[in-house]
N, C-alpha and C positions, 0 to 999 in steps of 0.2 A: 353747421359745418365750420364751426370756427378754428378747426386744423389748418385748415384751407390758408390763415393771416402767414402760418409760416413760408404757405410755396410763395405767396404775395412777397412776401420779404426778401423771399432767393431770387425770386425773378425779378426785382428792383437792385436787388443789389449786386448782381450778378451784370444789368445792362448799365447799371451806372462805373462800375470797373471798368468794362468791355469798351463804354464810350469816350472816358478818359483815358482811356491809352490807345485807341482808334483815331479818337477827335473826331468832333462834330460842329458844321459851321450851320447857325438859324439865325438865318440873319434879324427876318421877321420879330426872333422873341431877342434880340440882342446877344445870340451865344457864339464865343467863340474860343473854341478849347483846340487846343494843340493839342496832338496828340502824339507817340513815337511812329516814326518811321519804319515802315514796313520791314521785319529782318532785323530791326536792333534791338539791344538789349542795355538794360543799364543794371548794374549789382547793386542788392537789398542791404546783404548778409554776406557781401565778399562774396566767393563763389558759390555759395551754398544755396543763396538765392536771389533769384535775378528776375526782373521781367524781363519776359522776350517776346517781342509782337511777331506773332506770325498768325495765317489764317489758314482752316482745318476744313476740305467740303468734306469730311468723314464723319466718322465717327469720335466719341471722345475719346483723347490720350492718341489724335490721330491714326488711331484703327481708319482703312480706308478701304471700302469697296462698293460696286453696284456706280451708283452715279448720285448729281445733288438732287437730283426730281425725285429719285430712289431713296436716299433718308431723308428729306423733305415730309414726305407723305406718309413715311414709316413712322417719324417723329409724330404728327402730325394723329395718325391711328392710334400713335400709343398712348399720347399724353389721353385723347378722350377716355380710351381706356381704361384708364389709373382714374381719371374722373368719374368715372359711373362705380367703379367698382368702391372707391373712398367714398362713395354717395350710400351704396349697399351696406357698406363695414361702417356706419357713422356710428353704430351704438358699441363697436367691439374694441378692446382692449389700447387706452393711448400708444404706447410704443409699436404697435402695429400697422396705426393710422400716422403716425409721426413721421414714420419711414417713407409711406407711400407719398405722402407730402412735399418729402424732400423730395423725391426724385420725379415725382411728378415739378417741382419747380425750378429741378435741372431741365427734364425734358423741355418743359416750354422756352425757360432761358435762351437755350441754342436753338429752341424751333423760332424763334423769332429773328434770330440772325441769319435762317437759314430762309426766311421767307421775304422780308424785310432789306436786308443790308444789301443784298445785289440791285435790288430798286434805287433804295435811298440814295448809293454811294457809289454806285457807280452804271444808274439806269438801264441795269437787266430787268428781266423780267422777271415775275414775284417765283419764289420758289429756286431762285439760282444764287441765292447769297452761301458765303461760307461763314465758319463761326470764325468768332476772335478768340486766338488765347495767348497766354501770356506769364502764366506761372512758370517760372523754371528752375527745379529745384535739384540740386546734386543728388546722388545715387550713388550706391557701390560700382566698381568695376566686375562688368558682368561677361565674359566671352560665351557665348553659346550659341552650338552647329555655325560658325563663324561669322553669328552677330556680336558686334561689341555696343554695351550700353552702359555708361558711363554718366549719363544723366535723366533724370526720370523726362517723358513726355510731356512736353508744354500742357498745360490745362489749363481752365477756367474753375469759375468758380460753382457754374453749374456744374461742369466734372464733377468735380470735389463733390460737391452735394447727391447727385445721384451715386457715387460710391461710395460715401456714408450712409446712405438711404436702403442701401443694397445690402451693407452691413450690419444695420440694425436691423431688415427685415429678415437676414438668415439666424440672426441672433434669438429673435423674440417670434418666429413665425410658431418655431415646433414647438417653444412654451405654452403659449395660447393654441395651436390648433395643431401639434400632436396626437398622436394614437394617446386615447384614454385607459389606463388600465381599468380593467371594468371590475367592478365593484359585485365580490362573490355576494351574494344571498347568504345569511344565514340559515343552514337548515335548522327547522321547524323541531324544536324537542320537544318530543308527546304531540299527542294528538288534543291538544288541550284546548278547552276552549274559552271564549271570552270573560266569562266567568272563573278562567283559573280552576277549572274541575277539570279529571284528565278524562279519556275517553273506558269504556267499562273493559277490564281485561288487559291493562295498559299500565298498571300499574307502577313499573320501573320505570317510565317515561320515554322509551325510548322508541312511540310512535307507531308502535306493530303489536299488535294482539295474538300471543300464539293461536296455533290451532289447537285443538283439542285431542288430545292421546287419542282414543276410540272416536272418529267420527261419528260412527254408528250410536255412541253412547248417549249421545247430545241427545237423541230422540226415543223418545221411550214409547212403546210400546200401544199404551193406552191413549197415546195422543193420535196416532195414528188414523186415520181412516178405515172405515171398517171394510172397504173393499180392497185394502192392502194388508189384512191382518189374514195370518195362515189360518189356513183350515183345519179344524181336529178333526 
C-alpha cells in the first residue's frame, strides 16, 4: 500500500500550513511560532491571493450544517471507509488509487483539526475543534438568486486535495470501471472440425446440412424391416 506515502504527505503538509498560520506554543520541545490573528489576512499576489485565517466547524469551502460532533464522526466514518476500500482496490488501476489517496488525506487532514484543535487550543473536548483555513483566492463577480460572490471560499490545503481527489476519480473511475462493451463471438463457419474437415453434407460451409428433397427417399425400401414392408 505504498499509495498510502501520498495521503502521508497531505496530511503533514496540510498540518504544517494550518499550524503556521494558527501558531503553536511547546514549550517542552522549544517551539514558538506565531501565527496570524484570527480574521486577518495578509496578500500573496495583490488581491488575487491572500491568506486569510479564519476557522470552519463545517464542511470544506465552508459548506455548513448539522453540528461539530455531526462532521466529526462523519469525517471520522469516511476516512475508515476510503481506508478499507483503497486496502480492497490495492491491485487496480494507479490513477484510481491516486485519487482515493488524496482525498482520503484531505479527509484526515481536517479530521484532525476537528478532533484535536478544540482540545489542544483551547481545552474543549475532543471532537469540538474546527478546521483552519486560509487560502484566499479572488473569483469572478458572481450575483446569483441574490448571493453575491466575489471571492472564492477560504480553503486549506486538504480542500484542495480532496477536490483534486474527486476530479481525478470522476476522470479515470468510468475508464477503468465502466460498462464494457462486450465482445461479440465469432460465429462458427461450417461445422468444421479440428481437423479442418467440414461436417458431411456441408459442403459450402455455411454450418447447416440441407435436408433432403424426398425425405422418404433417403430410405429405401429393402432396408426397411420386414414388418413394415406392404404386403402383396
Amino acid at each position: 500500500m505504498r499509495i498510502l506515502y501520498v495521503t502521508l504527505i497531505i496530511v503533514v503538509a496540510d498540518q504544517i500550513t494550518k499550524l503556521l498560520v494558527k501558531g503553536v506554543r511547546i514549550p517542552w520541545l522549544n517551539i514558538h511560532l506565531e501565527g496570524m490573528g484570527l480574521g486577518t489576512s495578509k496578500p500573496v499576489f495583490g488581491e488575487f491571493l491572500k491568506l486569510t485565517y479564519i476557522e470552519n466547524s463545517g464542511m470544506a469551502f465552508g459548506i455548513d450544517f448539522g453540528g461539530k460532533m455531526f462532521f466529526s464522526v462523519f469525517s471520522l466514518v469516511a476516512s475508515v471507509g476510503i481506508l478499507l476500500y483503497l486496502f480492497k482496490i490495492r491491485s487496480e488501476h494507479f490513477p484510481v488509487r491516486l485519487s482515493l489517496a488524496m482525498i482520503l488525506g484531505g479527509a484526515v487532514g481536517n479530521l484532525i483539526d476537528r478532533i484535536f484543535y478544540g482540545a489542544f487550543f483551547k481545552g474543549l473536548p475532543l471532537f469540538q475543534g474546527s478546521v483552519v483555513d486560509f487560502i484566499d483566492v479572488d473569483f469572478f463577480n458572481i450575483e446569483l438568486f441574490g448571493y453575491h460572490l466575489s471571492r472564492w471560499p477560504v480553503f486549506n490545503v486538504a480542500d484542495a486535495s480532496v477536490t483534486i481527489g474527486v476530479f481525478l476519480m470522476l476522470t479515470f473511475h468510468r475508464r477503468y470501471f465502466g460498462p464494457k462493451e462486450s465482445q461479440a463471438v465469432p460465429a462458427m463457419q461450417g461445422s468444421a472440425f479440428s481437423d479442418g474437415s467440414i461436417a458431411p453434407g456441408d459442403e459450402s460451409g455455411s454450418g447447416t446440412v440441407p435436408p433432403p428433397s424426398n425425405p422418404d427417399s433417403s430410405v429405401k425400401p429393402d432396408s426397411m424391416p420386414s414388418r413394415y414392408k406392404r404386403q402383396s
